[in-house]
C-alpha positions in Angstrom: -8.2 18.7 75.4 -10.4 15.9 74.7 -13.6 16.2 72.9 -16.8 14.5 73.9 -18.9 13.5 70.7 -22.5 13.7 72.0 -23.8 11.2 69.2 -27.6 11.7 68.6 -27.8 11.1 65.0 -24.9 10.0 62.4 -24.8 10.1 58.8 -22.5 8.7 57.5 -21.2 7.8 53.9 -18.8 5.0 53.2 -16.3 4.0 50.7 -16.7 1.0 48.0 -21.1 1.5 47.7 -21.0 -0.9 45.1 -20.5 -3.7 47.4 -23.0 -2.8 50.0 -25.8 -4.0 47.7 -24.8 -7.5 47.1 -27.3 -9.6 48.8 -24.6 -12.4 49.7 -22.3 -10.0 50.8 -21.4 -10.0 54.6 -20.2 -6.9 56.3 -19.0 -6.5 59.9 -21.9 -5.5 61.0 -24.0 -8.7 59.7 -21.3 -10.5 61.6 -21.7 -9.0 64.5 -25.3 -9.8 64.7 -24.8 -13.4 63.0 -22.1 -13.5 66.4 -24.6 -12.3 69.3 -27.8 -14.0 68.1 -25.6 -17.1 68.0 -24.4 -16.5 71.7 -21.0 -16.0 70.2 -20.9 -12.9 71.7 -22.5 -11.5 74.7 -24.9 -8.3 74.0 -21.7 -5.8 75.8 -19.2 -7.4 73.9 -21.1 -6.4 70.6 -22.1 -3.0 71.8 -17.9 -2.5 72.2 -17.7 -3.9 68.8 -19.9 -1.5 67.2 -18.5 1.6 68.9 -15.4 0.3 67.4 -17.0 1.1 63.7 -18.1 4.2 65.3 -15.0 5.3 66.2 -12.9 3.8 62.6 -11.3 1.5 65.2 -9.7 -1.7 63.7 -11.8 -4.9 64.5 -11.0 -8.4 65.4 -9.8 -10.3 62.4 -13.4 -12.5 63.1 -15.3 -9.5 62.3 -13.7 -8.1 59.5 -14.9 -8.2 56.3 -14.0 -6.8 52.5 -17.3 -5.6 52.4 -18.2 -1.8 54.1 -21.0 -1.2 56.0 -22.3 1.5 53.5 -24.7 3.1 56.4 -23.8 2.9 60.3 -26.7 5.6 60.7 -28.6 2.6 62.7 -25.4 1.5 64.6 -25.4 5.2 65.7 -29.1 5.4 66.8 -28.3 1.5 68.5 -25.2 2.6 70.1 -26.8 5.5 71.6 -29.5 3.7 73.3 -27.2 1.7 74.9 -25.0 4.2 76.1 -28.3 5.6 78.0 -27.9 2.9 80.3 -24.3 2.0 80.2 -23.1 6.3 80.4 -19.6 4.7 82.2 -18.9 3.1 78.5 -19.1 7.2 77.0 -15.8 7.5 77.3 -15.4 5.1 74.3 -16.6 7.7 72.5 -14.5 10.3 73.2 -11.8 11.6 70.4 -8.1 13.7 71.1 -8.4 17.3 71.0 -7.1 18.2 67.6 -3.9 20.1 67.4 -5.2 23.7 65.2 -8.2 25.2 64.7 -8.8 27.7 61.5 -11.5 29.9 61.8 -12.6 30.8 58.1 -14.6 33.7 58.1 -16.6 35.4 55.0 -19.6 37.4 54.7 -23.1 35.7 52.7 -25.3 37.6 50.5 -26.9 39.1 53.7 -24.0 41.2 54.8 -23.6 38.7 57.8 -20.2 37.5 59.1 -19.7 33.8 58.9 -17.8 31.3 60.9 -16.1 28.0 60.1 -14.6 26.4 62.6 -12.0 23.7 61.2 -10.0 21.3 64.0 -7.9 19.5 62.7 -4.0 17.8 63.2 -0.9 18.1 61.5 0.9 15.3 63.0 -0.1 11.7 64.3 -2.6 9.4 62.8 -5.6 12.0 62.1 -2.6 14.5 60.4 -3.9 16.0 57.1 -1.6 15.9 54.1 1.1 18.6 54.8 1.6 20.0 50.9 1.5 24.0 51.8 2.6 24.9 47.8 2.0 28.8 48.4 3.9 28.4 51.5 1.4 29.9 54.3 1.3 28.9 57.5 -2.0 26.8 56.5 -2.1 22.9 54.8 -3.6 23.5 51.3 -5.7 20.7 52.7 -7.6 22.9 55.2 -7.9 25.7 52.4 -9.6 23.5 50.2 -11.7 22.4 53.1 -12.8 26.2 54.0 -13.0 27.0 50.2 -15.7 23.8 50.1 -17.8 24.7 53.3 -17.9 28.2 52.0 -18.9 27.3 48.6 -21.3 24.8 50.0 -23.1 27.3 52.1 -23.6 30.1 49.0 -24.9 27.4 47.0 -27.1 25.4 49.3 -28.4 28.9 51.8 -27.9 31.8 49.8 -28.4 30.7 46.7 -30.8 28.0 47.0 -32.5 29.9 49.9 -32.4 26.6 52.6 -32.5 27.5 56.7 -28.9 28.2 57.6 -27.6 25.5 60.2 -28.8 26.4 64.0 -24.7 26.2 65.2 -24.7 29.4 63.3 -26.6 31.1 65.6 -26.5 29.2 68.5 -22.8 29.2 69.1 -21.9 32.0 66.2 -19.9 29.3 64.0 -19.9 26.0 62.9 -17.5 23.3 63.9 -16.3 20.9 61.6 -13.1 18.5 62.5 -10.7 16.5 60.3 -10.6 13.1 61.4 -8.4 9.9 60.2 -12.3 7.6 59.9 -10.7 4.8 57.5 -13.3 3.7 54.9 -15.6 6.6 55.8 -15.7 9.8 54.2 -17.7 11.9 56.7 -20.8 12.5 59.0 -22.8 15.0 60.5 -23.8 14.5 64.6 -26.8 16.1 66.2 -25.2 18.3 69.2 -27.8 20.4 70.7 -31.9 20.2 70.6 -33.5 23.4 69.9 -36.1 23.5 73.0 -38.1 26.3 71.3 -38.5 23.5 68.2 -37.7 20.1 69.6 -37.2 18.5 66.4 -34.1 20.8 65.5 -30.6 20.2 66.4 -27.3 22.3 66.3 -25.1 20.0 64.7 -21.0 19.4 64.0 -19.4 18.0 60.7 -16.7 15.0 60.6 -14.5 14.9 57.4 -12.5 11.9 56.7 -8.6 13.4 56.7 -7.0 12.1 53.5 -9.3 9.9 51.2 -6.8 7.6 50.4 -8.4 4.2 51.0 -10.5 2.4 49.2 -13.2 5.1 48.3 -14.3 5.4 44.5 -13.6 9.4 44.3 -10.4 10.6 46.4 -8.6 13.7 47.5 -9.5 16.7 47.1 -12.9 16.1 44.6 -13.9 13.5 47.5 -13.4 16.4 50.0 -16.0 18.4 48.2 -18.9 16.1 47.4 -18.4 15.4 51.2 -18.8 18.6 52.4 -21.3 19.5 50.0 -23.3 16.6 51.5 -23.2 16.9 54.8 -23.3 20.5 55.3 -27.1 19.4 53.5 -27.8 17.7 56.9 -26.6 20.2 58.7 -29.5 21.9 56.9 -31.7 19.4 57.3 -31.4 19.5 61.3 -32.7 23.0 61.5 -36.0 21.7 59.5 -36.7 18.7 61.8 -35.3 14.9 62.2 -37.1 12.1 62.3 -35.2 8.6 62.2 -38.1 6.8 59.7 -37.2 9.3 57.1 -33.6 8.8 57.2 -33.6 7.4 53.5 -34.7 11.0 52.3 -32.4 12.9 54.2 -29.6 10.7 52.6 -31.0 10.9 48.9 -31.5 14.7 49.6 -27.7 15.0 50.8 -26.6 12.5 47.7 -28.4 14.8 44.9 -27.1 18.0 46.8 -23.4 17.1 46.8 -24.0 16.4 42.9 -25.3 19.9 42.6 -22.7 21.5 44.5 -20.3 20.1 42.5 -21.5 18.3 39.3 -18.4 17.2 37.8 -17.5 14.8 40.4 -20.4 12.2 40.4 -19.5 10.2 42.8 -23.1 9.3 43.5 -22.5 7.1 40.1 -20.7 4.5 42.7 -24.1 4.2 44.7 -26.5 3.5 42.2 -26.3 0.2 41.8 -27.9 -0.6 44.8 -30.9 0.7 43.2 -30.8 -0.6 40.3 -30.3 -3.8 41.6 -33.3 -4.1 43.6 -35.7 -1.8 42.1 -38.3 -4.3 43.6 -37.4 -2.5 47.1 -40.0 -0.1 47.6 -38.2 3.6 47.1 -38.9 4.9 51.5 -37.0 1.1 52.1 -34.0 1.7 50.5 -30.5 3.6 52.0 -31.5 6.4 50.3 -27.8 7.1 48.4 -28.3 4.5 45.7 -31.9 6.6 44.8 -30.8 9.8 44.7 -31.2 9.9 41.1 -35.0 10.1 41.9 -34.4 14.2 42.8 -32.6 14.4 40.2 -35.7 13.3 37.9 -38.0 15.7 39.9 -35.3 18.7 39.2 -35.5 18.1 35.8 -39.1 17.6 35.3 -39.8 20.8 37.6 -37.2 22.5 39.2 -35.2 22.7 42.5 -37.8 24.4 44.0 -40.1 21.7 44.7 -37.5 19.6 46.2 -36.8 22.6 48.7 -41.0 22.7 49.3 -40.7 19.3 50.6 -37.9 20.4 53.0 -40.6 22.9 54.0 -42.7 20.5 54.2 -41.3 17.7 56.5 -41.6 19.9 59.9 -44.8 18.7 59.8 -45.6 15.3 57.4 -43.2 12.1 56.7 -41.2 12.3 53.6 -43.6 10.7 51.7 -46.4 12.9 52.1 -43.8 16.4 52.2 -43.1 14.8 48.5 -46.5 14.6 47.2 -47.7 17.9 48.6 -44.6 19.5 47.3 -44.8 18.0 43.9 -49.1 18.5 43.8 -48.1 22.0 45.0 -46.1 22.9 41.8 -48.2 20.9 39.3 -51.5 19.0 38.4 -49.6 15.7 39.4 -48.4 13.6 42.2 -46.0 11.1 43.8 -48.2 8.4 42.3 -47.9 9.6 39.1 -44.1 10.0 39.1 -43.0 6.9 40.6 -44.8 5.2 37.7 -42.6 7.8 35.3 -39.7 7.0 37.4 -39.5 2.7 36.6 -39.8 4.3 32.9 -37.0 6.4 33.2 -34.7 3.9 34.9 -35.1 1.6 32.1 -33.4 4.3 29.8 -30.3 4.3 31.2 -26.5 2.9 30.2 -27.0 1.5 26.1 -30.5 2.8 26.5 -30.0 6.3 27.6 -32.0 9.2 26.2 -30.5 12.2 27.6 -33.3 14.5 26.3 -36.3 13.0 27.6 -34.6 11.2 30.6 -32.0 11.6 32.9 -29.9 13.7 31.9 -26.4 11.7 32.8 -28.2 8.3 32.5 -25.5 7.0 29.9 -23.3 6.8 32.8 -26.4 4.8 34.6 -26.4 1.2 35.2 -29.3 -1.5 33.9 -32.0 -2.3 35.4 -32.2 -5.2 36.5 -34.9 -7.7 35.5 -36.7 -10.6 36.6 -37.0 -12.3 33.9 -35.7 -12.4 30.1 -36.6 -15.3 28.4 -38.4 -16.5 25.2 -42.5 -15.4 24.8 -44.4 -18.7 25.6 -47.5 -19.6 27.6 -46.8 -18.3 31.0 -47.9 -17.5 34.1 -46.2 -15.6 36.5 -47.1 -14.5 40.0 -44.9 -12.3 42.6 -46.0 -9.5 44.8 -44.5 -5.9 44.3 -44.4 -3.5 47.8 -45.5 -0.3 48.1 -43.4 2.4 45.8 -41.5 -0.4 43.8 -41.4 -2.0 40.4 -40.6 -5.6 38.6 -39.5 -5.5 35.3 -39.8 -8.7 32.7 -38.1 -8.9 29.5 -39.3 -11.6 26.7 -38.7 -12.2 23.2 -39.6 -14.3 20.3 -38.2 -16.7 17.8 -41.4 -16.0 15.4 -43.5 -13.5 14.4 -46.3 -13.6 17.3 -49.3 -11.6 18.5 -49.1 -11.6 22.3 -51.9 -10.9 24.8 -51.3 -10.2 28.6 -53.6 -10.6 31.4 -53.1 -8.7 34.4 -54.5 -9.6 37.8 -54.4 -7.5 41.0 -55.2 -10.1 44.1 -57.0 -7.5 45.4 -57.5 -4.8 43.5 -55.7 -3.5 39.7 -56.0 0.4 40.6 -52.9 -0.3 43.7 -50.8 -1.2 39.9 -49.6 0.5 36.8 -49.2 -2.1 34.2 -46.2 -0.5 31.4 -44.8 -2.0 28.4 -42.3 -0.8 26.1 -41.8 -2.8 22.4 -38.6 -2.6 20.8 -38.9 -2.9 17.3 -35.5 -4.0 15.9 -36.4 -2.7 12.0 -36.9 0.9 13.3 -35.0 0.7 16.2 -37.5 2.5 18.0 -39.5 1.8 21.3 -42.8 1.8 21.1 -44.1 2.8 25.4 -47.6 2.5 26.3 -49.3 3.0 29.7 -51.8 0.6 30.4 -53.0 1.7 33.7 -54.8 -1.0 35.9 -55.5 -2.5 32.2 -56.7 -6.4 33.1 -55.9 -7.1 29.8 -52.9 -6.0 27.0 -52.8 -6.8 23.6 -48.9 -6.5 21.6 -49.4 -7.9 17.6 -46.8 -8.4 15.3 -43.8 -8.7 17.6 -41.2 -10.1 15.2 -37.9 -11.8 16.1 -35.1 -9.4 17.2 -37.8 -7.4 18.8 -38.1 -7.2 22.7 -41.0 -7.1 24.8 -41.1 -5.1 28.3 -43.3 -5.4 30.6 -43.3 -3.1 34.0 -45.6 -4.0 37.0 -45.5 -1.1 39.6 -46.9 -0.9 43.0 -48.1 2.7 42.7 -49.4 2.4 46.3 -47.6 5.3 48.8 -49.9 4.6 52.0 -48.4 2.0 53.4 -50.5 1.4 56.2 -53.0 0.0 54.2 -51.7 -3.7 54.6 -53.1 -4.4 51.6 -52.1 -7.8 49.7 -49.9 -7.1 46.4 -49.9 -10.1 45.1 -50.7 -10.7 41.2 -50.8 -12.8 38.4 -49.7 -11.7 34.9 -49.7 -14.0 32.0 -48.9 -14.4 28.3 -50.5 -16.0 26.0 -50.0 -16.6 22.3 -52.1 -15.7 19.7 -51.9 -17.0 15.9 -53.7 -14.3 14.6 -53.8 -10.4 15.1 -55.7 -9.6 18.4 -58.3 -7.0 18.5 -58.3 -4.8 21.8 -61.2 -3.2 23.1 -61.1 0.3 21.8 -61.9 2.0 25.0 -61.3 0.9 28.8 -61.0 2.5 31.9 -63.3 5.1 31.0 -64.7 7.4 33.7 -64.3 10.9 34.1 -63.7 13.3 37.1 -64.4 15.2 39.3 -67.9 14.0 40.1 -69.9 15.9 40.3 -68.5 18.6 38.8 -68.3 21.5 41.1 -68.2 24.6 38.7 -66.6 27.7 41.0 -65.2 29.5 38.2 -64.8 30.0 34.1 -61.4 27.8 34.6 -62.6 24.7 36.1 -62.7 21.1 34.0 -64.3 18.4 33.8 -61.6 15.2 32.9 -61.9 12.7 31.1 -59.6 9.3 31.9 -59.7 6.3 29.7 -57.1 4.3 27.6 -57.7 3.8 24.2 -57.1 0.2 21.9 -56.4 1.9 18.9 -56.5 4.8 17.2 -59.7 7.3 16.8 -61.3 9.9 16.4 -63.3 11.1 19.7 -66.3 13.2 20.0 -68.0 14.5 23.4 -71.7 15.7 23.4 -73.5 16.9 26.6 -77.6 17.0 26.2 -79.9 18.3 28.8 -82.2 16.1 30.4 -84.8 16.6 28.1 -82.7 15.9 25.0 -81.6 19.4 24.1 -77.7 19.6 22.7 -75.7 22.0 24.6 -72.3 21.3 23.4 -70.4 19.3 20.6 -67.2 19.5 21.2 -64.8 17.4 18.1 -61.3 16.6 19.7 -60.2 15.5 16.7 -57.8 11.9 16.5 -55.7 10.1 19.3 -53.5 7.1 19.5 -53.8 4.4 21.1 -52.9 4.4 24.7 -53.9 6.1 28.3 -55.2 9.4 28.5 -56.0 11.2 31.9 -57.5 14.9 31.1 -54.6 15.6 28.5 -54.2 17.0 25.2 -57.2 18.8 25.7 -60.2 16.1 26.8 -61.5 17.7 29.0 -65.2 20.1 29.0 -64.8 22.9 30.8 -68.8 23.2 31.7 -69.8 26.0 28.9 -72.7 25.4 26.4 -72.5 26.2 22.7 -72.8 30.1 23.4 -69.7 30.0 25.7 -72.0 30.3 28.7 -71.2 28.3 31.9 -74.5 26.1 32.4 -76.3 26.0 35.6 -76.7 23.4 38.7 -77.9 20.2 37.5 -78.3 16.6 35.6 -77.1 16.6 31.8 -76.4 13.6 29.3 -73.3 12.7 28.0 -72.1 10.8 25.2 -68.6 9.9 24.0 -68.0 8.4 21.4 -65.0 7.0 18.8 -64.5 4.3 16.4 -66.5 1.2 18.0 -67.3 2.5 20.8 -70.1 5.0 22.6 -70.6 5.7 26.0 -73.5 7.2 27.6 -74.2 8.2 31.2 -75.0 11.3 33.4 -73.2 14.5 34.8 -74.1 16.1 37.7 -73.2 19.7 37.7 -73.4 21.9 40.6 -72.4 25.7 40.7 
């Protein structure tokens, strides 16, 4: 027979990732473009020539390149659109019938029977390997490939309790076929649209049939993390698709094939794409080289809120299923851990701390910075997108006291300003959080030391067309600086609703240097209600931690009542006075 691929949606992964990321780098697909906008080319002729990636079809020397395409995700969606109006030219897409189909069948934790439906062909130029050592009338390959699908559906539905792939219980199995794709390991295709839930698909697996060429993890161990990856978008279909969040569903499928089977790592290979270009915001990217992003989330608070932002996206963009998901589980947000996540991706390779960061970072690349060079007068100014970070590195020759002045174009709160001293004597790093901080001051930096300095873009709405442009200079001081001992101060919520015994009133502020902080509430009338000693604190940003906060009780433990008190707080060199408005 012949077999009709009804191409909605690809994903697909491609060998040699490393590459893909190398801004000089041409791939076919650049050429093809470079070709037609040229007039090279005529728009038909390019059409053919991407169908012919499609389809792992050789290309005209002129159009080849060393370089994969890492992603032909947007060829698909292009290609598609085309064929709309050219439907004669479908037949390009057409494949052989394979020559066997297995049907592996087992039984989930439900009691249900379930079907696998593996095509594949034992001779010609998509044959699998034909190594049968227990001598059964089945290629070990296609064992191995059952034993993966199985494995990856335990894991990723029973287990991990995510939707079960439509094709399940559309058709009553799931169809996967074993194709000869060249430098690609595998894709899923959208097959049918779920009318009762338009955004669902059924959907059909492609697996590469041999991983010999140039991929970084082969045979069988490249046949898993494959599997265990796509048969995540196979998931993903029966949640919803939407083309503007294709970078999640790949960093979702790139983390679950390193959970399905850990020992592999193949993700290692895309990472550097990240790394690279860390001043990409994070929804811009291909979403493989970022996957280590869910892996920070799973650490800091489980799989399950990466699942409740798969429960999420039916009805909000990736970026807002994240946030919810993440403000669902905890007191935090998406803002708050992109910030965490530049910090983290600076510990990585000859910098990895295993025990506060990732957990496999030593196998991490650098990040890559900006700038390294010597601490003199200077003033830089860039622009950072939305959801992305520059990193600078400086150092001295002398022992210097260093002040930085940050400048937000149009406004410091859309920036986190970080830097982390390393002090060569102790051979510790010393990481402060300066907030929207206009102004940083780092003493005693001595030679051998190393000063960095993170500027994020903590911004996640992008249509806010805001300008992220800023200025941040050094300057060199000859003696010690004194910082302001408090900044930033302000507290929240205001005014402070009081529903129940557990609410709290936070305070946010960053602190210049060490001391000891005292809170005192008055009534209007001058009347103390509550003293509350929170003993000493470090310099550095606080936000409603380590116990700064009042929880709205007087002195006797009583909650007070609707209306205007005083405040003070107060530390070494500092006091500061206003007014709460309470309201029960």
């Amino acid at each position: 027979m012949r077999f009709l691929i009804a191409i909605v949606v690809l994903f697909l992964l491609l060998a040699n990732p490393v590459f893909a990321q190398k801004d000089e780098a041409r791939n076919s697909l650049h050429m093809i473009n470079e070709a037609l906008e040229t007039g090279s080319i005529s728009a038909d002729e390019a059409m053919d020539l991407k169908i012919k990636i499609l389809r792992g079809e050789a290309l005209p020397e002129t159009f080849r390149s060393v370089i994969p395409i890492k992603c032909a995700f947007g060829i698909s969606a292009e290609v598609q659109g085309y064929l709309k109006t050219r439907p004669e030219k479908r037949i390009r897409l057409e494949k052989q019938a394979m020559q066997a189909v297995y049907e592996h069948d087992f039984t989930n934790k439900n009691a249900q029977t379930k079907t696998f439906r593996i095509n594949y062909d034992v001779t010609g130029p998509d044959a699998v390997p034909p190594e049968n050592l227990n001598a059964n009338s089945l290629p070990d390959w296609i064992e191995e490939t059952a034993i993966a699908l199985e494995h990856s559906y335990r894991l990723e539905v029973d287990t991990m309790g995510y939707r079960e792939p439509l094709s399940f219980s559309s058709f009553g199995y799931y169809e996967v076929f074993i194709l000869d794709l060249n430098d690609t390991y595998g894709y899923t295709e959208t097959v049918t649209q779920i009318s009762t839930t338009p955004d669902t698909y059924t959907s059909a697996i492609y697996l590469e049939n041999d991983y010999v060429e140039g991929f970084a993890t082969h045979g069988y161990d490249a046949l898993r993390v494959t599997v265990g990856h796509e048969f995540f978008h196979a998931i993903q279909f029966s949640y919803n698709f939407r083309f503007s969040d294709a970078w999640y569903y790949e960093l979702s499928s790139t983390w679950m094939e390193d959970v399905t089977y850990d020992y592999v790592n193949d993700y290692y290979a895309y990472l550097p794409g990240y790394f690279n270009s860390p001043h990409i915001s994070l929804d811009a990217t291909d979403g493989y080289s970022a996957a280590h992003w869910n892996h920070m989330i799973e650490k800091k608070y489980g799989r399950g809120v990466i699942k409740k932002s798969w429960e999420f996206m039916p009805t909000r963009n990736a970026i807002t299923s994240i946030d919810d998901a993440i403000k669902d589980n905890s007191s935090s947000n998406l803002t708050k851990n992109f910030s965490e996540f530049t910090v983290w991706n600076y510990y990585t390779a000859g910098r990895a701390d295993s025990i506060n960061y990732f957990p496999e970072a030593v196998n991490y690349p650098k990040i890559k910075l900006l700038a390294n060079r010597l601490i003199l007068d200077t003033l830089i100014q860039r622009s950072v997108p939305t959801l992305a970070a520059n990193y600078y590195s400086f150092y001295v020759l002398d022992t210097t006291h260093c002040e930085i002045k940050f400048n937000g174009a149009q406004s410091n709160n859309y920036f986190d300003v970080y830097t982390i001293e390393y002090n060569k004597a102790s051979g510790k790093n010393f990481f402060i959080n300066h907030s929207s901080s206009s102004v940083i001051a780092i003493n005693n930096i001595l030679p051998g030391d190393t000063l960095l300095c993170l500027v994020i873009n903590k911004v996640i709405d992008k249509n806010l067309n805001n300008n992220y442009n800023y200025n941040l200079s050094l300057s060199i001081k000859q003696t010690a600086i004194t910082p302001d001992p408090l900044t930033n101060f302000h507290f929240y919520p205001s005014p402070f609703v009081l529903k129940s015994g557990s609410d709290k009133m936070n305070f946010k502020f960053v602190l210049g240097k060490t001391s000891k902080i005292e809170f005192k509430v008055y009534t209007i009338s001058g009347k103390l209600l509550r003293k509350i000693n929170y003993g000493e604190f470090v310099e550095g940003p606080y936000d409603g931690n380590s116990g700064l906060y009042w929880d709205g009780r007087d002195t006797d433990g009583h909650l007070v009542p609707s209306g205007v008190y005083i405040y003070q707080f107060t530390g070494n060199g500092f006091k500061k006075t206003g007014k709460i408005a309470v309201v029960r």
